[in-house]
N, C-alpha and C positions, 0 to 999 in steps of 0.2 A: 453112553454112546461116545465113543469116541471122537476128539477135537480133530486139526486138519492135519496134526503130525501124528495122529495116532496114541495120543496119549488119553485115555479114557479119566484119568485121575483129573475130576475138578477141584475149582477154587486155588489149583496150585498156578505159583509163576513159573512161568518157563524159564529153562536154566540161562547161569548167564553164559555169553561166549567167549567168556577170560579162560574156561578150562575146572573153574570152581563150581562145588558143589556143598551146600548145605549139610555142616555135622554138629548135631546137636548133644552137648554133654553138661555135666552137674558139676558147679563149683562152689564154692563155702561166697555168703553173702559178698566176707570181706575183699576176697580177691577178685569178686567182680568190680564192685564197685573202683578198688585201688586201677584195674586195670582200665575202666571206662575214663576214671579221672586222669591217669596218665595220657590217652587219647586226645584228651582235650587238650592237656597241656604241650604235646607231641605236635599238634594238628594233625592228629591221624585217625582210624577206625581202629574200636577195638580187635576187628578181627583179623586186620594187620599185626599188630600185635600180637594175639595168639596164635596166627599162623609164624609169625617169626620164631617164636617163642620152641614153637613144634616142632619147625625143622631144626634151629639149633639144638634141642632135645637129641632128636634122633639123630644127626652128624654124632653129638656127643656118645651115644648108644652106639652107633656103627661103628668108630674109632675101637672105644673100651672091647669091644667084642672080639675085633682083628686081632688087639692083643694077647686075648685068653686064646 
């Protein structure tokens, strides 16, 4: 049955309304943990971090590509 926005999917949180959404992906033990511990030491979330991380990726990717 669907909740009061129409969303039939239970037990889920509702999105937040910064614009983000939940992306779930696999990384090797070590560079989770390196990146959690850097969080702490940042005072930040990891997923500040990886989203940084992501978009300076792809700047870098959009750049290189312009070139070829």
């Amino acid at each position: 049955m669907p909740n009061e926005t129409g969303d039939d999917r239970r037990g889920r949180k509702p999105a937040e309304d910064d614009g983000r959404r939940q992306f779930l992906t696999r990384m090797s033990v070590d560079v989770i943990k390196a990146v959690k511990q850097a969080a702490l030491e940042d005072d930040t979330t990891a997923w500040r971090i990886m989203e940084e991380a992501a978009k300076e990726w792809l700047d870098r990717r959009r750049k290189s590509r312009k070139r070829s």
